[in-house]
C-alpha positions in Angstrom: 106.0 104.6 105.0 106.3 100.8 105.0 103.2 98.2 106.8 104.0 95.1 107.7 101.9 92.8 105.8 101.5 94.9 102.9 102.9 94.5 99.4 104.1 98.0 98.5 105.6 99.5 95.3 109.3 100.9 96.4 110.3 103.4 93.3 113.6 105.0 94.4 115.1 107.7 92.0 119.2 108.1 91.6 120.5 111.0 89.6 123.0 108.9 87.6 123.0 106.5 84.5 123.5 103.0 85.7 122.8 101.2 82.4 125.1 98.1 82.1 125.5 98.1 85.7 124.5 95.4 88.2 122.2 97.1 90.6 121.5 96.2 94.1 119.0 97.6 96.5 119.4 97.4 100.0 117.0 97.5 103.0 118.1 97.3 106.3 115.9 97.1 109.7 117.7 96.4 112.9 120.1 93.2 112.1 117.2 92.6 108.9 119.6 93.2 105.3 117.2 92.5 102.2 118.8 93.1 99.2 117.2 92.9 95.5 119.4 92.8 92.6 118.1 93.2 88.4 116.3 90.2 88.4 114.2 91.6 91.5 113.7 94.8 90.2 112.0 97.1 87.3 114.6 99.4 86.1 114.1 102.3 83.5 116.6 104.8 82.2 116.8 108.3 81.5 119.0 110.1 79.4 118.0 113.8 79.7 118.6 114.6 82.2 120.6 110.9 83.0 118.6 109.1 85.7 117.9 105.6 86.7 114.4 104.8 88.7 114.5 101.3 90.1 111.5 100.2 91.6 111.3 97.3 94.2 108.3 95.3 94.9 108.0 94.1 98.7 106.4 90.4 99.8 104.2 90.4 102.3 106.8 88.2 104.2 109.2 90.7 103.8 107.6 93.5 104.9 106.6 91.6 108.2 110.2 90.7 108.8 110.7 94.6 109.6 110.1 95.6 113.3 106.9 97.6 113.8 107.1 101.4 114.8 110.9 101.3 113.5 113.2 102.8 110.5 113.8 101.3 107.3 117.7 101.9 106.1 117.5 101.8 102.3 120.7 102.4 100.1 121.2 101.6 96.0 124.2 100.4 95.0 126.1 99.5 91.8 128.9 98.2 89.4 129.7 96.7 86.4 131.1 93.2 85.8 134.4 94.5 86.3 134.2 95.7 89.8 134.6 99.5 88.3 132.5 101.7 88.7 131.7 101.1 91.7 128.6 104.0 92.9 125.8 104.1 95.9 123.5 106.3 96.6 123.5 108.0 100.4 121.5 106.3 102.9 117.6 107.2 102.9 115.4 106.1 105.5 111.8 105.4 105.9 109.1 104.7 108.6 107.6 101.1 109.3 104.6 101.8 110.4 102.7 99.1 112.9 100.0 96.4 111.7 96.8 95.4 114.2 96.4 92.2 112.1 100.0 90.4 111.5 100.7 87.3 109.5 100.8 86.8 105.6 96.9 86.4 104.4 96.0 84.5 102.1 
């Protein structure tokens, strides 16, 4: 689950090496497409069995730009400098949850 206003900790597991890959991680809400690349996220791999965990952090801003009492689309995608491979992960979804106090606080 997802608040508005809040700065959560996204970790999002995908049963595949992507080392050397450029990885993108996309959230979509409504007409809302937010999309962190490598430079955005922490990435660590695992070779046994292979797995890659990316893990996003959310702004406050951000997480206020999603609709209240709504779904979260979130998909990882991924590909090396020369357009091949070219992978994603299937569609997950998650709740956004509703805030009583909105805005960014300080």
């Amino acid at each position: 689950m997802i608040v508005p206003g809040t700065t959560p900790t996204k970790p999002f597991v995908v049963d595949a090496d992507l080392s050397g890959l450029k990885v993108y991680l996309t959230f979509k809400n409504g007409c809302k497409l937010l999309t962190k690349t490598d430079d955005d996220l922490a990435i660590e791999y695992d070779n046994d069995p292979p797995k890659t965990t990316i893990t996003a952090i959310l702004t406050q801003e951000e997480t206020l730009s999603f609709k209240q009492n709504s779904t979260v689309e979130i998909q990882v995608r991924a590909v090396d400098s020369s357009g091949y491979p070219a992978v994603a992960t299937t569609v997950a979804t998650e709740t956004v949850d509703r805030v009583l106090l909105g805005g960014v606080l300080p």
